[in-house]
C-alpha positions as CSV (number, residue, x, y, z in Angstrom):
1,X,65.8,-29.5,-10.6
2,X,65.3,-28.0,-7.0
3,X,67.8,-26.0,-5.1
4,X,66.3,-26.3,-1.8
5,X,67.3,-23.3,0.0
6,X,70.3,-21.6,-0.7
7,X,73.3,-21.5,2.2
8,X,75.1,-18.2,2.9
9,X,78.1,-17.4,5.6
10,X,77.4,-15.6,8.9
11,X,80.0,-15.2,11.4
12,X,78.4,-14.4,14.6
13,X,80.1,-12.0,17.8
14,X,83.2,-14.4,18.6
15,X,83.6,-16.6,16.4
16,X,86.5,-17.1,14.2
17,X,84.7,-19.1,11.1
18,X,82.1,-18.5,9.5
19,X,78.7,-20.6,10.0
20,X,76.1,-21.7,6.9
21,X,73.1,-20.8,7.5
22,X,70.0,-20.9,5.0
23,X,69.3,-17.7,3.4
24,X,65.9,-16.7,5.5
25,X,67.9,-17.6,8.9
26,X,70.6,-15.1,7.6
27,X,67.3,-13.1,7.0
28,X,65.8,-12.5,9.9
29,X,68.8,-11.5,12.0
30,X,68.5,-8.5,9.9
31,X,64.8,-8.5,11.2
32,X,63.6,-9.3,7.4
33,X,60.6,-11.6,7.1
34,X,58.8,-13.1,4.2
35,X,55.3,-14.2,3.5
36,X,55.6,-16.5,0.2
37,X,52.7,-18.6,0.6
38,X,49.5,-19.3,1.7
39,X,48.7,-18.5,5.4
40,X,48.5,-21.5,7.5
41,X,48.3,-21.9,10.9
42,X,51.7,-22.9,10.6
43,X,53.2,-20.2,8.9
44,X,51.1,-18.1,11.1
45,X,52.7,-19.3,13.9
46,X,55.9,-19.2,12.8
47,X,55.9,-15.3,11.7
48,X,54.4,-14.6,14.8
49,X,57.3,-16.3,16.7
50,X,59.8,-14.8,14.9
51,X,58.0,-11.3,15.5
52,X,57.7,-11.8,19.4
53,X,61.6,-12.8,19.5
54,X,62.8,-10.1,17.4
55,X,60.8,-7.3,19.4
56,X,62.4,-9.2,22.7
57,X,66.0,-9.1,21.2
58,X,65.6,-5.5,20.1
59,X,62.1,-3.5,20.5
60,X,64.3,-0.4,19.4
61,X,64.8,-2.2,15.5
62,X,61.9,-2.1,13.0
63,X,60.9,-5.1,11.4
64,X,60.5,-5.6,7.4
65,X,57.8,-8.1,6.5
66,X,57.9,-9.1,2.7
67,X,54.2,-10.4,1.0
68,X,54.1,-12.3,-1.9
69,X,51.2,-14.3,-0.9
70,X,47.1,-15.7,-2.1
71,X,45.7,-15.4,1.1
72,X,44.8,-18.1,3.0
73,X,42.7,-18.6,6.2
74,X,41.4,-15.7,8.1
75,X,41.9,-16.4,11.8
76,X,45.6,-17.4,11.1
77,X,45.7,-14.0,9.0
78,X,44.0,-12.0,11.9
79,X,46.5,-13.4,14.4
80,X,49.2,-12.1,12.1
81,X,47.8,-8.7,12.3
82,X,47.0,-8.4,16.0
83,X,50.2,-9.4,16.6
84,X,51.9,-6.6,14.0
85,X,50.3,-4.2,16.1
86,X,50.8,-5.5,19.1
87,X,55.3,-5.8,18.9
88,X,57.0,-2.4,20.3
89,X,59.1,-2.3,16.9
90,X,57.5,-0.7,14.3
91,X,56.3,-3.3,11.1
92,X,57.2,-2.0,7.3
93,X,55.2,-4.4,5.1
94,X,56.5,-4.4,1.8
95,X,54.4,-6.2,-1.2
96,X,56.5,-8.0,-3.9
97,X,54.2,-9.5,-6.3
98,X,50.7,-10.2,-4.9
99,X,49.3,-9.8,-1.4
100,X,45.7,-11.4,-2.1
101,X,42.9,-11.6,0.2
102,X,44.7,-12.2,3.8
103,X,48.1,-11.2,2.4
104,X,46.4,-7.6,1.6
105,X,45.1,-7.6,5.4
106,X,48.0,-7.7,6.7
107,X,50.0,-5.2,4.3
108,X,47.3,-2.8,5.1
109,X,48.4,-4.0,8.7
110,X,51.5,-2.3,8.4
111,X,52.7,0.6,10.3
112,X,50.9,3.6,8.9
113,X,53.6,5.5,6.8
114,X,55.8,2.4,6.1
115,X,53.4,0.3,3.8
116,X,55.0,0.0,0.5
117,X,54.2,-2.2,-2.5
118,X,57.5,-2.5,-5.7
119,X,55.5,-1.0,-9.0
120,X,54.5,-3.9,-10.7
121,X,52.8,-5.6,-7.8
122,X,49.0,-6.2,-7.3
123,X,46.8,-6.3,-4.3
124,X,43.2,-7.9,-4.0
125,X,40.7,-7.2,-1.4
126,X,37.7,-9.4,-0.9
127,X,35.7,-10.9,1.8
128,X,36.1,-13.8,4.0
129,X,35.0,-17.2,2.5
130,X,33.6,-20.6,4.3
131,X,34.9,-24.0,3.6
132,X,32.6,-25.7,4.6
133,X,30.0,-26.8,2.5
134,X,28.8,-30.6,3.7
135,X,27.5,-29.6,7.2
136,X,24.1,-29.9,9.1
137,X,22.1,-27.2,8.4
138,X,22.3,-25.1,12.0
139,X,26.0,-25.6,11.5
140,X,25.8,-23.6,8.3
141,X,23.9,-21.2,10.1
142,X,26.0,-20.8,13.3
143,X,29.5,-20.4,10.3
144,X,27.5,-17.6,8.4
145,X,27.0,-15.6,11.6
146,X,30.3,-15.8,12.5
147,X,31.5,-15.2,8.8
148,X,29.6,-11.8,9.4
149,X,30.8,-11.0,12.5
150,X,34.7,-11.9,11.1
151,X,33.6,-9.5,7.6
152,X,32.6,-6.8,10.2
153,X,36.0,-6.6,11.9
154,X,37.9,-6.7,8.5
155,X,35.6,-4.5,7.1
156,X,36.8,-1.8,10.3
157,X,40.3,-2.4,10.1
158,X,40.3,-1.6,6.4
159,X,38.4,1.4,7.5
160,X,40.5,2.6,10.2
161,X,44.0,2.5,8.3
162,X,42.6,3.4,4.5
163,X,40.4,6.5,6.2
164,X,38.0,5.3,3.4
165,X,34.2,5.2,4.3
166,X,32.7,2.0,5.7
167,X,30.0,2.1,2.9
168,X,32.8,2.2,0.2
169,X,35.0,-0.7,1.7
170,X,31.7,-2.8,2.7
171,X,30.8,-2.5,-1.0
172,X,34.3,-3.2,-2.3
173,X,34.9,-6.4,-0.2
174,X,31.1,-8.0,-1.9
175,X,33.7,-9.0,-4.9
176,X,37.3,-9.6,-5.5
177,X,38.7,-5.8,-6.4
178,X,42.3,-6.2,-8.2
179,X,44.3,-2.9,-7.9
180,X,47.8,-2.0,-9.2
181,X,50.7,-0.7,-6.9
182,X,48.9,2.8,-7.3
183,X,46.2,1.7,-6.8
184,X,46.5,0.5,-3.8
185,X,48.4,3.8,-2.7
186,X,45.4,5.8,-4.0
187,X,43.0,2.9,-2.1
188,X,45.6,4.0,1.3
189,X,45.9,0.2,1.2
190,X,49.9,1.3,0.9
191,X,51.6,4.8,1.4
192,X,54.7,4.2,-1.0
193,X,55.1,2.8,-4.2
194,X,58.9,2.2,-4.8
195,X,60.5,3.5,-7.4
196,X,62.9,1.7,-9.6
């Protein structure tokens, strides 16, 4: 049976009685933010909203974005990222179960330092697939152009904020590389491993 999401009491400045408000509302007044799911343009969207608003109420407060996800769609993904790095308040990205494909993009897209994944979590790195299969044929060929040129600018930022070699990540991302929590510290994919 589904609980839908669960109701908690806020009392905000002046007010006498408590409101209900769902748990992630509740959430991100304390500037927490999950990724459970795959990335959509929606959900995209959404956590890029809430990051634009938070850094407007407060660009003083960090923000804490939590990544259970499988991936998902890369320019969704991307915008995620550039707009991580583009919010005065410094992003934490935290990975709780799997960050896969996308979802380890952007928890490598955390601020340097404040990347952490819980210990029994696991990260995958691979590159950037097409969907489109049933296409005229210089369609296919304009998408696998651009599929490079999208693999290139992955392929960089994992460079930049691992400090691995750009040989080492190009080779990595030909297949899907599964790492542990420390692994993915050794990889520099995250800086902490928390400790329970």
């Amino acid at each position: 049976m589904p609980i839908g999401v669960p109701k908690v009491p806020f009392r905000g400045p002046g007010e006498a009685n408590p409101l209900w408000v769902d748990v992630y509302n509740r959430l991100y007044r304390e500037r927490l933010l999950f990724l459970g799911q795959g990335i959509t343009s929606e959900i995209s969207n959404q956590l890029i909203g809430l990051m634009v608003y938070l850094s407007i109420e407060d660009e003083t407060k960090e923000l804490y974005l939590f990544i259970n996800s499988p991936g998902g769609w890369v320019i969704p993904g991307v915008a995620i990222y550039d707009t991580m790095q583009f919010v005065r308040p410094d992003v934490n990205t935290v990975c709780m179960g799997l960050a896969a494909s996308m979802g380890s993009f952007i928890l490598v897209g955390g601020e340097i330092t404040k990347r952490l994944a819980f210990p029994h979590a696991r990260v995958m790195m691979h590159q950037p697939a097409s969907g489109f299969y049933m296409a005229q044929v210089t369609e296919c060929v304009v998408e696998a152009e651009e599929l490079l040129k999208l693999r290139e600018t992955l392929t960089g930022v994992y460079v930049q904020r691992t400090g691995k070699p750009f040989w080492v990540v190009s080779e990595d991302m030909e297949r899907d590389v599964f790492m542990s929590a420390t692994e993915a510290q050794a990889y520099g994919i995250v800086d902490l491993v928390a400790v329970q």
